[in-house]
Each structure stands twice: as structure tokens, then as C-alpha cells.
Biopython code that builds the backbone (N, CA, C, O; Angstrom):
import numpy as np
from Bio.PDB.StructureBuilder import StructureBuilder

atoms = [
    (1, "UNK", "N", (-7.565, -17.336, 14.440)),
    (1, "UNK", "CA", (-8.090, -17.094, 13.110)),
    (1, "UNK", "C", (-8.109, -18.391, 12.309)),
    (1, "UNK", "O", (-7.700, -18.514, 11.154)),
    (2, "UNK", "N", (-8.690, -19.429, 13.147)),
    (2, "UNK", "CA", (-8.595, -20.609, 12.146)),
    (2, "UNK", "C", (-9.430, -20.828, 10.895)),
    (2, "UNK", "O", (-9.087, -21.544, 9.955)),
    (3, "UNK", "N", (-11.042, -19.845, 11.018)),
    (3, "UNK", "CA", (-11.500, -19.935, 10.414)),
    (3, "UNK", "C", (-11.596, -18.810, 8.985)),
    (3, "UNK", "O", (-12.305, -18.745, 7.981)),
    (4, "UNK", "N", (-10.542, -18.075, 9.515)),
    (4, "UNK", "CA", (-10.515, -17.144, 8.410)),
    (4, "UNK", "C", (-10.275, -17.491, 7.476)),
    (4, "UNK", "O", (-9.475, -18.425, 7.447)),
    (5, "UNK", "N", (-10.793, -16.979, 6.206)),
    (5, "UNK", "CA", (-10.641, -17.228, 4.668)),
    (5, "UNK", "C", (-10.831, -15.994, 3.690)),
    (5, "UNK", "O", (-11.738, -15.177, 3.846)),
    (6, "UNK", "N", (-9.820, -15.925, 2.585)),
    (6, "UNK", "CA", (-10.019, -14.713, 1.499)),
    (6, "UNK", "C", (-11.320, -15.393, 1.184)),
    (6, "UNK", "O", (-11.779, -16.521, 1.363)),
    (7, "UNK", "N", (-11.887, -13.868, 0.449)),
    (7, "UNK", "CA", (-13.201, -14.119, -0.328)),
    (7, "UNK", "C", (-13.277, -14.418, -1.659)),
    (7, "UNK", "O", (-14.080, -15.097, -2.299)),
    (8, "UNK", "N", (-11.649, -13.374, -2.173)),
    (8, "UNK", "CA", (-11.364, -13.774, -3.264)),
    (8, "UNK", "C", (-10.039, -13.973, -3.713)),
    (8, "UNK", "O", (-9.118, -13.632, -2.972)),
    (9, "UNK", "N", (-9.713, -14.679, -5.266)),
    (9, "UNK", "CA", (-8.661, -14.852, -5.560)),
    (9, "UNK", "C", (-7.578, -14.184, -5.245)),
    (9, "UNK", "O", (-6.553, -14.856, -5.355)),
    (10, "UNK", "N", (-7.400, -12.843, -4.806)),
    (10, "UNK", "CA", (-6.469, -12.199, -5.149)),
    (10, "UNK", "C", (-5.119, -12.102, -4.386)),
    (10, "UNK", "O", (-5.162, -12.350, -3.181)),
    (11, "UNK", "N", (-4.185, -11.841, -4.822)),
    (11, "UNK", "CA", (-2.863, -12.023, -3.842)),
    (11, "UNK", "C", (-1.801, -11.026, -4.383)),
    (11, "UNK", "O", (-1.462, -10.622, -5.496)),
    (12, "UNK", "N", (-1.416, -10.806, -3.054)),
    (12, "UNK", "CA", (-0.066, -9.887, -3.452)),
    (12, "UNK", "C", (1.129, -10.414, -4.357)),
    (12, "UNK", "O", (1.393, -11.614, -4.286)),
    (13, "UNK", "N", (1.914, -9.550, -5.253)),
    (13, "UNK", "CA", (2.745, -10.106, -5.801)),
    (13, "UNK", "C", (4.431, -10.020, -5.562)),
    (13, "UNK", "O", (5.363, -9.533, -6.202)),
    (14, "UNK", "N", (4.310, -10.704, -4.383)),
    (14, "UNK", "CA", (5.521, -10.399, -3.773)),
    (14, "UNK", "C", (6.579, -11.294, -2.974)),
    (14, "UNK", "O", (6.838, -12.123, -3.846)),
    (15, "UNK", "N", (7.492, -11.714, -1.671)),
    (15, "UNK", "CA", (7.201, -12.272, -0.512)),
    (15, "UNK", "C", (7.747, -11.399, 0.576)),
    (15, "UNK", "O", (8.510, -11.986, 1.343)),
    (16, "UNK", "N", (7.476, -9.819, 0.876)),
    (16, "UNK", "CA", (7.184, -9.228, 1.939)),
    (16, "UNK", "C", (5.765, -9.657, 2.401)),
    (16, "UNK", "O", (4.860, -10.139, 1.720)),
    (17, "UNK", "N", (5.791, -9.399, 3.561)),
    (17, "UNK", "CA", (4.676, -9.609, 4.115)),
    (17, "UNK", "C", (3.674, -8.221, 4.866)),
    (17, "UNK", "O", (2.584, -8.173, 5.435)),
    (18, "UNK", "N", (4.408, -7.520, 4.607)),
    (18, "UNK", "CA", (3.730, -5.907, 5.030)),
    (18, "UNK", "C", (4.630, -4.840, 4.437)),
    (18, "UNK", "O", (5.847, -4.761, 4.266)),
    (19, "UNK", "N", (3.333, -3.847, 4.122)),
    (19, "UNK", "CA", (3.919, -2.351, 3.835)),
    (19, "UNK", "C", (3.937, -1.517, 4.906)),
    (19, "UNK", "O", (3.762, -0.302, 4.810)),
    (20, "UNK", "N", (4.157, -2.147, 6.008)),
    (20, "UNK", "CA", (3.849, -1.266, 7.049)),
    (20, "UNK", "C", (5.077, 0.438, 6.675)),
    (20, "UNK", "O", (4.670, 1.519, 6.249)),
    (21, "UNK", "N", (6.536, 0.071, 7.031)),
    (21, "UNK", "CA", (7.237, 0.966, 6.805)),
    (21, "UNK", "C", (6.807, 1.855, 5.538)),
    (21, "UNK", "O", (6.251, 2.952, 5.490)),
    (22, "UNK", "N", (7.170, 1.166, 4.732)),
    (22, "UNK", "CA", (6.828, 1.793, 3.369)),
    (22, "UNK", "C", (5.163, 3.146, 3.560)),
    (22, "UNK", "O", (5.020, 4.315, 3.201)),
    (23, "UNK", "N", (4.452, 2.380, 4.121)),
    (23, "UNK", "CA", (3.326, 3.669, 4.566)),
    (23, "UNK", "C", (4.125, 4.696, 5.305)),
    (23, "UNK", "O", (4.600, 5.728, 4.830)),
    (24, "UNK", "N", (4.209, 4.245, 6.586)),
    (24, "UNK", "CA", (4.772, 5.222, 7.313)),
    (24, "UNK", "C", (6.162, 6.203, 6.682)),
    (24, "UNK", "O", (6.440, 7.189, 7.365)),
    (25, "UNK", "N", (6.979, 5.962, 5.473)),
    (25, "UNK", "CA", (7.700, 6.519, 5.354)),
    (25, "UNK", "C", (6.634, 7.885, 4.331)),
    (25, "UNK", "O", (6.664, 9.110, 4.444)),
    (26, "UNK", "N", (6.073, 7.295, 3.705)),
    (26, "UNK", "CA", (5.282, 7.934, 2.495)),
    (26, "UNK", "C", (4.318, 8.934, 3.423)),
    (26, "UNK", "O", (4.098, 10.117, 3.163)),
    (27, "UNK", "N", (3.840, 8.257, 4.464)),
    (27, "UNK", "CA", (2.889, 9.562, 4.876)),
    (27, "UNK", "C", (3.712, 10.317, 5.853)),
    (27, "UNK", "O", (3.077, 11.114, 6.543)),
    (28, "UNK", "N", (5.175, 10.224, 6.090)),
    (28, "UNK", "CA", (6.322, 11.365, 6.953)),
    (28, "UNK", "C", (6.251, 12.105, 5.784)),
    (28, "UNK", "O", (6.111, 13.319, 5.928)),
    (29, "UNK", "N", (6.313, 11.660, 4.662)),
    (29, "UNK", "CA", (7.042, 12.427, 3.747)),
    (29, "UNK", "C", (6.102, 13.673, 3.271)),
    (29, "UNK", "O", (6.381, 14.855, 3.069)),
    (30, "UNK", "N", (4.579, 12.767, 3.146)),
    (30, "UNK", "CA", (3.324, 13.841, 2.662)),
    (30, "UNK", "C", (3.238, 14.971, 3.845)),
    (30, "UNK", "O", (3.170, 16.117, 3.401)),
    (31, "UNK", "N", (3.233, 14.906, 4.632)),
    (31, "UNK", "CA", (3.082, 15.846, 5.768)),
    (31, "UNK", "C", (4.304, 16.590, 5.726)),
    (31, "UNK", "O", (3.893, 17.744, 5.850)),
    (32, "UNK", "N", (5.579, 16.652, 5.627)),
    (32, "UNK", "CA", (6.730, 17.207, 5.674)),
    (32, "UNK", "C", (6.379, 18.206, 4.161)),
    (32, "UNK", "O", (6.385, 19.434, 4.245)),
    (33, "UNK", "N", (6.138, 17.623, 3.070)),
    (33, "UNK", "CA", (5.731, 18.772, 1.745)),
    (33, "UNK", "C", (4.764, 19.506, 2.162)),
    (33, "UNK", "O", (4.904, 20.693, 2.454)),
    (34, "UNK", "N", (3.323, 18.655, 2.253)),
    (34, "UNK", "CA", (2.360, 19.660, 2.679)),
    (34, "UNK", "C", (2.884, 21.087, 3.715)),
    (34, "UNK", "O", (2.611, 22.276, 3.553)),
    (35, "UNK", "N", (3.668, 20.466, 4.725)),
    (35, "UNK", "CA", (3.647, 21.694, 5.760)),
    (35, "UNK", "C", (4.697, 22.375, 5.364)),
    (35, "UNK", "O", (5.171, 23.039, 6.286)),
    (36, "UNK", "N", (5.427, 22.513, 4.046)),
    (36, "UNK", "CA", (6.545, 23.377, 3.545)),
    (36, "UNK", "C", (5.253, 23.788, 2.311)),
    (36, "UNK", "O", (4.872, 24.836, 2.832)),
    (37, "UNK", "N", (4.822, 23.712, 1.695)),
    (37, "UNK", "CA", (4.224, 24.130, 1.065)),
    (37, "UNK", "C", (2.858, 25.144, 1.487)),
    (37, "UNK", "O", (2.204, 25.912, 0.782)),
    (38, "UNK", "N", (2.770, 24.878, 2.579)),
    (38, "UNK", "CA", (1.319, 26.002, 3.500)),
    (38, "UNK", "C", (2.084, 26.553, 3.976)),
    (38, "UNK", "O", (1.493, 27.600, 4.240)),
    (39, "UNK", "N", (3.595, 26.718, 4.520)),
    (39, "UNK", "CA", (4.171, 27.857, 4.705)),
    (39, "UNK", "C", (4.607, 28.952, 3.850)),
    (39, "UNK", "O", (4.582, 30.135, 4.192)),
    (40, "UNK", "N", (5.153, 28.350, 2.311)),
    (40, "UNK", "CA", (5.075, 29.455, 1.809)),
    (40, "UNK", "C", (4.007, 29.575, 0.677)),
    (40, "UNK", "O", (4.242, 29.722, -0.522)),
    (41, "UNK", "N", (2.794, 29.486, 1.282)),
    (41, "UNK", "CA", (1.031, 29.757, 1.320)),
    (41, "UNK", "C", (0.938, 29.776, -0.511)),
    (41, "UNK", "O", (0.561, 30.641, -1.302)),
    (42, "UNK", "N", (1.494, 28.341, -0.693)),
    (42, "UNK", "CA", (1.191, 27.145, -2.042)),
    (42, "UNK", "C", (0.085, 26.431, -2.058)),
    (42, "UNK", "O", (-0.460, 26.432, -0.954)),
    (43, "UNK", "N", (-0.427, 25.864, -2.807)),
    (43, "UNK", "CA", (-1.355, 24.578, -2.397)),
    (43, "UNK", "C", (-0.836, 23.256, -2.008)),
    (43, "UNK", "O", (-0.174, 22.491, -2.709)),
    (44, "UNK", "N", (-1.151, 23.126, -1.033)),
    (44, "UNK", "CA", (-0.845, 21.569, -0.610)),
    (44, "UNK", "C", (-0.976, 20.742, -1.235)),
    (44, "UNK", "O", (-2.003, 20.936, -1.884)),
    (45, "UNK", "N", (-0.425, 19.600, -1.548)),
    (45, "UNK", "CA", (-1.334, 17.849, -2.433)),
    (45, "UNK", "C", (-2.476, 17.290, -1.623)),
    (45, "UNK", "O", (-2.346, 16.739, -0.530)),
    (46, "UNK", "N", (-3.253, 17.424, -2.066)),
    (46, "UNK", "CA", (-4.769, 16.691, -1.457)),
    (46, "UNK", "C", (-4.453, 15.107, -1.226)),
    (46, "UNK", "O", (-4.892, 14.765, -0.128)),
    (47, "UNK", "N", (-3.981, 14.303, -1.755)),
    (47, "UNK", "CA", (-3.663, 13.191, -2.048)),
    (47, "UNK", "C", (-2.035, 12.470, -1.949)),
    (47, "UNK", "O", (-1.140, 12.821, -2.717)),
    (48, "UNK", "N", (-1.867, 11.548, -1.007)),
    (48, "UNK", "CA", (-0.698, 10.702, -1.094)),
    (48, "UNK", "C", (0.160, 10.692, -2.163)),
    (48, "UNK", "O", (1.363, 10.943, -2.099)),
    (49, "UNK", "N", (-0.798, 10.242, -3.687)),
    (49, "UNK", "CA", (0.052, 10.003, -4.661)),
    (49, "UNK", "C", (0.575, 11.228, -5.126)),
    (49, "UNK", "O", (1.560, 11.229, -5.864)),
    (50, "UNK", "N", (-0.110, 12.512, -4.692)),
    (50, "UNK", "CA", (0.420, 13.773, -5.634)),
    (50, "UNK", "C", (1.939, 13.516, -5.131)),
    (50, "UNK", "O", (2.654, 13.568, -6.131)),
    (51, "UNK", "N", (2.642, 13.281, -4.074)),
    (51, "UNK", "CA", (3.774, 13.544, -3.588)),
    (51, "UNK", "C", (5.146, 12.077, -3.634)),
    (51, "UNK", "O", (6.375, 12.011, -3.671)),
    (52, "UNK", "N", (4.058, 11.186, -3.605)),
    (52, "UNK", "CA", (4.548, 9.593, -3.484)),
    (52, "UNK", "C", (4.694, 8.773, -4.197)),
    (52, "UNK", "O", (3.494, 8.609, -4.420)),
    (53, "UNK", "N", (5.466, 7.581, -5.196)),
    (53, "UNK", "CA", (5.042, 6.723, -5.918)),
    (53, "UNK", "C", (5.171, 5.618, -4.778)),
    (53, "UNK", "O", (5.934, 5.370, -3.843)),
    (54, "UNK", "N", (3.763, 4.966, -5.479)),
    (54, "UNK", "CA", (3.454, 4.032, -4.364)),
    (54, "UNK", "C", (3.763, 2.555, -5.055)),
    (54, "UNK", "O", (3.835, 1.436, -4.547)),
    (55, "UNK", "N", (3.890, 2.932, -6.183)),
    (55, "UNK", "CA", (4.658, 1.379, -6.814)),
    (55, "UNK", "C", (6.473, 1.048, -6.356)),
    (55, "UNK", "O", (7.126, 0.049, -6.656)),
    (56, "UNK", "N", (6.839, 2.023, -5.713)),
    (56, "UNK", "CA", (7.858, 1.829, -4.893)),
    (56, "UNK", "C", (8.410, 1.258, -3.369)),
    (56, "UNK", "O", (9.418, 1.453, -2.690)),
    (57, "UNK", "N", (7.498, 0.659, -3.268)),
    (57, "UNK", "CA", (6.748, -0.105, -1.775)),
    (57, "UNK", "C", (7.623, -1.504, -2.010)),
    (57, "UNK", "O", (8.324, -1.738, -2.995)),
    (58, "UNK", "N", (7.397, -2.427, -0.799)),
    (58, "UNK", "CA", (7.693, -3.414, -1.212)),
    (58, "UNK", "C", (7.122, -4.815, -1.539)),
    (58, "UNK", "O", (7.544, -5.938, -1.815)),
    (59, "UNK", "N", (5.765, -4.073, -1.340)),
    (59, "UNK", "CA", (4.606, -4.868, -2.595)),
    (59, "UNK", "C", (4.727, -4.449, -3.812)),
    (59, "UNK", "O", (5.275, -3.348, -3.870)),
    (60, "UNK", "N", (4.325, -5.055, -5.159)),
    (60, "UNK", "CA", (4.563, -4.471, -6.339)),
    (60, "UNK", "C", (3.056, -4.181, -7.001)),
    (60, "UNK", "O", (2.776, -3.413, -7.922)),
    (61, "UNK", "N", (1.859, -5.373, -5.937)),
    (61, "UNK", "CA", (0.647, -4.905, -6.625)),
    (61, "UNK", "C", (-0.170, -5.961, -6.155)),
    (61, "UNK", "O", (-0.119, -6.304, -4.974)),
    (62, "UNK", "N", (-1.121, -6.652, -7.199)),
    (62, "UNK", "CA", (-2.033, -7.861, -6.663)),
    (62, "UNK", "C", (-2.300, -8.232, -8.205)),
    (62, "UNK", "O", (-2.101, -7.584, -9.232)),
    (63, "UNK", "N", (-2.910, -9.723, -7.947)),
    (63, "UNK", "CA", (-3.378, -10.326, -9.415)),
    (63, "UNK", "C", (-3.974, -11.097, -8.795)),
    (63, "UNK", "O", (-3.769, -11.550, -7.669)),
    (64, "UNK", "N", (-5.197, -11.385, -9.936)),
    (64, "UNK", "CA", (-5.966, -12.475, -9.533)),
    (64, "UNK", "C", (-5.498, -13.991, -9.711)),
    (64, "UNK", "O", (-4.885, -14.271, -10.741)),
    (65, "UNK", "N", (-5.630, -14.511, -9.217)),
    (65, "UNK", "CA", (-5.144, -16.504, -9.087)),
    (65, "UNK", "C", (-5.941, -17.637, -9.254)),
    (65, "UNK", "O", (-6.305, -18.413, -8.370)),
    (66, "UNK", "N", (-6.153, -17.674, -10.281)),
    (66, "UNK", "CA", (-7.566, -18.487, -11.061)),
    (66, "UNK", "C", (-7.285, -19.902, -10.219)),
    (66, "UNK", "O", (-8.191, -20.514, -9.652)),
    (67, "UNK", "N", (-6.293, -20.203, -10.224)),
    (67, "UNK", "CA", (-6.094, -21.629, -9.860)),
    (67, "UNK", "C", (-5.931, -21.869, -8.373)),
    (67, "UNK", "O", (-5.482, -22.961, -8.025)),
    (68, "UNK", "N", (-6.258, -20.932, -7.426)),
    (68, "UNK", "CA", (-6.078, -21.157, -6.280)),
    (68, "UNK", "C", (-6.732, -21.940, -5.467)),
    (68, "UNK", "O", (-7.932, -21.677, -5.545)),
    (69, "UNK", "N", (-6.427, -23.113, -4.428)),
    (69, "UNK", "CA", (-6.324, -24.062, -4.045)),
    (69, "UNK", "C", (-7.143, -23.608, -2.423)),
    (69, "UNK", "O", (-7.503, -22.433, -2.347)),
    (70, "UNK", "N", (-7.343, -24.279, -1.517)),
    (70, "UNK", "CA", (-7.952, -24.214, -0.778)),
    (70, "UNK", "C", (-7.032, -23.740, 0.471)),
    (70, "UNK", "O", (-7.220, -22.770, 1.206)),
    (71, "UNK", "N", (-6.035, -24.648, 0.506)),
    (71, "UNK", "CA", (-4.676, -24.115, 1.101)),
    (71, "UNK", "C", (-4.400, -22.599, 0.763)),
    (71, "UNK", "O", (-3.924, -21.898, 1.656)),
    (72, "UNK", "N", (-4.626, -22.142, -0.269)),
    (72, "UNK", "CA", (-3.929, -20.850, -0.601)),
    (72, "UNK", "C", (-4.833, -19.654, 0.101)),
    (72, "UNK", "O", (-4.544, -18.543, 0.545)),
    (73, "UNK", "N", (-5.982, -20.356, -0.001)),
    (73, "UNK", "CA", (-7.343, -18.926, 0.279)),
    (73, "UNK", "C", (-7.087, -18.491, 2.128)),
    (73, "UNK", "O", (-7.394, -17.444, 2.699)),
    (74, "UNK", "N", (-6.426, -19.733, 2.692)),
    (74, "UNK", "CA", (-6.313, -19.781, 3.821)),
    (74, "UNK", "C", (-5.566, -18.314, 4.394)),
    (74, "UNK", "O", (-4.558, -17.862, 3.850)),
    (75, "UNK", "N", (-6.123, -17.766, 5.383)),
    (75, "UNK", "CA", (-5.266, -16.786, 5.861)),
    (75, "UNK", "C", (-4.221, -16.717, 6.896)),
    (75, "UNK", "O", (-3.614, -15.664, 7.091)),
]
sb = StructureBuilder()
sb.init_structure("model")
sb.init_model(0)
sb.init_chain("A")
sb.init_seg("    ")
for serial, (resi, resn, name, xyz) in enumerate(atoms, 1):
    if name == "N":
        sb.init_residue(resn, " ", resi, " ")
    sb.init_atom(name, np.array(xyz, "f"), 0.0, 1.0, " ", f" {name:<3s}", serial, name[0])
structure = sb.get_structure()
């Protein structure tokens, strides 16, 4: 991937480098409500966030980086 490059400014605001866990815990968790909730024949959450806060990850978000450098865009 030498030639890879962001398109744009933006960057995580963090220094994890993946949400991998953090997904996988959030979507055990959506499936574990959903399927207690269709058993006792509730409505399910259509959506991740109905069940999850996802600002609890160990990313906190993204911002744009006006000043970013050529080095930085690099992936």
C-alpha cells in the first residue's frame, strides 16, 4: 500500500488503532436483546444504537485537520 492516500482531512481522535472489539462486543450484545426481546414477542431495536452507545468505543470520533501535511494523509 505504498501508494495509498486519505482523500480527506479527516482523522480519528484517538491512539487506538481499531474498533475491532468494541464492534464485536456491541453487535453480541444487539443480538442477545433482540433475541430476548422476540421471545417475549416485544419489538426488537432495528438499529445498533437503539441498544448501544457507540461513543463508548475506543475511538471517541473524527475531526477535520486543516493543517495536514503530506506525511499525515499517508496511510
Amino acid at each position: 500500500m505504498s501508494r495509498s492516500v486519505r482523500k480527506t482531512k479527516i482523522f480519528g481522535i484517538t491512539t487506538a488503532e481499531t474498533e475491532k472489539q468494541d464492534k464485536r462486543r456491541w453487535n453480541r450484545t444487539f443480538r442477545k436483546v433482540s433475541k430476548k426481546l422476540i421471545r417475549l414477542e416485544k419489538d426488537a431495536p432495528v438499529k445498533l444504537h437503539g441498544v448501544t452507545n457507540v461513543w463508548d468505543g475506543a475511538k471517541d470520533g473524527k475531526k477535520y485537520y486543516r493543517g495536514a501535511t503530506k506525511k499525515d494523509m499517508r496511510k
